[in-house]
N, C-alpha and C positions, 0 to 999 in steps of 0.2 A: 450524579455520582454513580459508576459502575460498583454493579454487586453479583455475585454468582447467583442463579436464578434457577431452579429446578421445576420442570413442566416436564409431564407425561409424554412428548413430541420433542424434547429440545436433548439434544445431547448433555450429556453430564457440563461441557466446560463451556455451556453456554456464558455469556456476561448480561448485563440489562442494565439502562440505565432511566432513571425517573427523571424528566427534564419538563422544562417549561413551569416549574413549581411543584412536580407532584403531578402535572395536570398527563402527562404522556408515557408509559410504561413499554419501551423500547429494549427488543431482546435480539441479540444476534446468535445463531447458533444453526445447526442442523434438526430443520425440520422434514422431516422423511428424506426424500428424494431433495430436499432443496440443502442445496452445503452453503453456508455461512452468510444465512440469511438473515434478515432484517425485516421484525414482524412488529405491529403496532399490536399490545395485546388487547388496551381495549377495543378497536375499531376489530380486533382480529383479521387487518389485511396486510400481504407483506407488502413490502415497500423497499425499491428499487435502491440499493448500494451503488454507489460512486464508483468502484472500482466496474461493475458488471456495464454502467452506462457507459464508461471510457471506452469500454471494451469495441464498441462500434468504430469507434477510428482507428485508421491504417497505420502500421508499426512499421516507420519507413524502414527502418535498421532489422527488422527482425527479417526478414525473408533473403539478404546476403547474409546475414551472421548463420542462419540453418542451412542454406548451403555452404558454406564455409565449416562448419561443425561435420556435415556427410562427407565434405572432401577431403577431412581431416582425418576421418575414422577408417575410409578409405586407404589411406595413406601409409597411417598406423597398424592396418589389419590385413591389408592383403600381401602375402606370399610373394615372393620372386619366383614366377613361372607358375603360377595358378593353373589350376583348371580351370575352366566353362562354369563348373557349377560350384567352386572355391568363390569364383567372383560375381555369380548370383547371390551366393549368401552372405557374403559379406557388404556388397552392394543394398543387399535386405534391412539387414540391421542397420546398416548408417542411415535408411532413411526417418528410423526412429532417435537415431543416435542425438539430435538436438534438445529433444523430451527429455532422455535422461537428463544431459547436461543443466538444463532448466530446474527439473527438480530438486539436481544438488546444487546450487546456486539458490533456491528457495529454502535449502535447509540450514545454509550460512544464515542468508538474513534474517531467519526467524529466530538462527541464534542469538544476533547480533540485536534483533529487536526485543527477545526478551530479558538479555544482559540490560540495555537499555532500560528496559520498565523496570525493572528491578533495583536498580540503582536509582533511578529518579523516583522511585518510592519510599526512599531510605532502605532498602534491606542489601544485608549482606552479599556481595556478589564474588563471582571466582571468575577467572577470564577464562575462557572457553579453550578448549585443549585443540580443538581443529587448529590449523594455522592459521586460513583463509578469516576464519571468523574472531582467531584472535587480532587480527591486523586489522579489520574490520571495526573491533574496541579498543584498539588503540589508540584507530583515528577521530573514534568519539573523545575518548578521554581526552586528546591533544586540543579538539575544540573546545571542549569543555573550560581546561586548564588555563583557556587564556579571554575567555568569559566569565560574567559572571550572572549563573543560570539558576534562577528560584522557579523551579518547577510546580503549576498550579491545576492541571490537569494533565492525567497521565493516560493513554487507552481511551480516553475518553469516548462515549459513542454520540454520537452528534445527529439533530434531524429537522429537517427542514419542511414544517407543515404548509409552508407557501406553492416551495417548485415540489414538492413530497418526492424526499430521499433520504438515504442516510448513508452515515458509514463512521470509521472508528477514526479518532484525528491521535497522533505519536504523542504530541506533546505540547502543551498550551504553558507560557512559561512565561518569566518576565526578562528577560535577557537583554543586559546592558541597560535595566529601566525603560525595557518598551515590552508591552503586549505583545507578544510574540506567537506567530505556529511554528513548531519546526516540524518537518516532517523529514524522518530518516532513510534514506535509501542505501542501497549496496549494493546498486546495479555499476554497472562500467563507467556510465555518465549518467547526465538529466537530460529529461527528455521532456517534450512539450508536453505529454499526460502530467507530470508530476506536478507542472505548475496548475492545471486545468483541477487536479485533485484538490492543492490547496487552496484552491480559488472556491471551490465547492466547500470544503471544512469552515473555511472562514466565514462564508455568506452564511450557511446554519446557524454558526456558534453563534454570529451578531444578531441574527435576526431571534434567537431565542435570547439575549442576555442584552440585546437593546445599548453593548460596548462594543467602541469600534478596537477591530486587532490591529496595531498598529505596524505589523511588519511580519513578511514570512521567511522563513530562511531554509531554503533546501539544502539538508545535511547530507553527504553522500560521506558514507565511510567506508571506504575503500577498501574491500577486501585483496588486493592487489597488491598495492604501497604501503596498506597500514598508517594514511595519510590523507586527512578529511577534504574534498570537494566543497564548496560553500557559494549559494548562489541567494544573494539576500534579496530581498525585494519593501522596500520601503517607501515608494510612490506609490500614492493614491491612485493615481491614474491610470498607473501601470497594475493595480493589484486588481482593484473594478473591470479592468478589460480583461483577466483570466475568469473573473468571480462570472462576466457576461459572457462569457464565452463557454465555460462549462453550462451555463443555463439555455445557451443554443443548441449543446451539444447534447442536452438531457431532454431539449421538446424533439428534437432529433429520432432520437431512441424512441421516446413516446409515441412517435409517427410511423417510426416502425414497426412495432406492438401492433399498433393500428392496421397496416395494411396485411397484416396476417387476418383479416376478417375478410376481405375482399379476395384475397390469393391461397 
């Protein structure tokens, strides 16, 4: 169970959760320099997040989408008959101009994620007044509406003392009468990280709780159409090959770590 946790090192809005019986006291939050880290308090070592491990694989889409956001900004900002140094500066600023974009695209879905936790906690919610993040929860509410979703872990923080990692899983739920992860996106599409994440949530959660999750379902809610994305995944075969494949993808990272001692 996640609980707010206060430590002299941890930002106010850290969370923590006791797992494995009591036996593990896992806190994520900002410790100094380290932002939204994952620290074992008895062992006091941090421990390597899911998302920070993904991070090693190449973002096929991202490197035309940032070009595409500077030739956009380009487009939109420069002048008809510029100068020399009109089209330096503006040529300057698009090349950040992706970052922004990023950011406010990060502020939908953190809206959209906390409408989310809110509501599957039973409390009161209001639908968010952006547009982007209201259509965002609409597309949730519309999955929702035509499921039937008993919410069993929300936020949950999850850790895995075998491959030693951790990270926060959306929603652990019983949906349509199956053990369920869902995990909520609001990106454009899914992408092969999202499965490799859930593959990771799930191998934790089982290996601490010794239940198999019988099914994951990547929710994409669509801040665009206002109209849910759903990529379910209900073979074994096919869940086991993400769950082995982010544990390739975590001795990976680890090896990298490593060759920072030799170079």
């Amino acid at each position: 169970m996640n609980a707010p946790f206060n430590h002299d090192n941890v930002a106010k809005n850290a969370i923590s959760a006791r797992l494995y019986n009591g036996a593990e006291l896992i806190v994520r939050g900002d410790f100094g320099s380290k932002k939204h880290a994952y620290k074992n308090m008895g062992t006091g070592y941090f421990i390597p997040g899911v998302t920070s491990i993904l991070g090693i694989l190449a973002k096929d889409a991202l490197l035309p989408w940032a070009a595409g956001q500077a030739a956009l900004y380009v487009k939109q900002n420069l002048p008809i008959g510029a100068t020399a140094e009109q089209i330096a500066e503006v040529c300057d600023k698009a090349k950040g101009h992706f970052n922004r974009v990023k950011e406010a695209a990060g502020d939908i879905g953190s809206t959209v994620h906390n409408y989310a936790e809110s509501l599957f906690r039973g409390h009161e919610v209001t639908k968010p007044a952006d547009p982007q993040a209201a259509k965002g929860v609409s597309a949730l509410l519309e999955w929702i509406s035509v499921n039937k979703v008993r919410p069993i872990e929300v936020e949950r923080i999850c850790f895995s003392r075998d491959a030693f990692y951790a990270g926060t899983m959306d929603l652990l739920a019983d949906v349509n009468g199956k053990l369920t992860y869902v995990d909520l996106k609001t990106s454009r599409g899914i992408y092969k990280d999202h499965l490799l994440q859930a593959g990771a949530y799930k191998f934790a959660w089982e290996e601490e709780h010794r239940e198999q999750i019988e099914q994951i379902i990547i929710l994409n809610c669509n801040k665009l159409t206002g109209s849910p994305k759903i990529v379910t995944i209900s073979d074994p075969d096919e869940m086991e090959f993400y769950v082995d494949t982010f544990l390739r993808v975590k001795s990976a990272s680890d090896n990298l770590k490593k060759m920072k001692e030799f170079y």
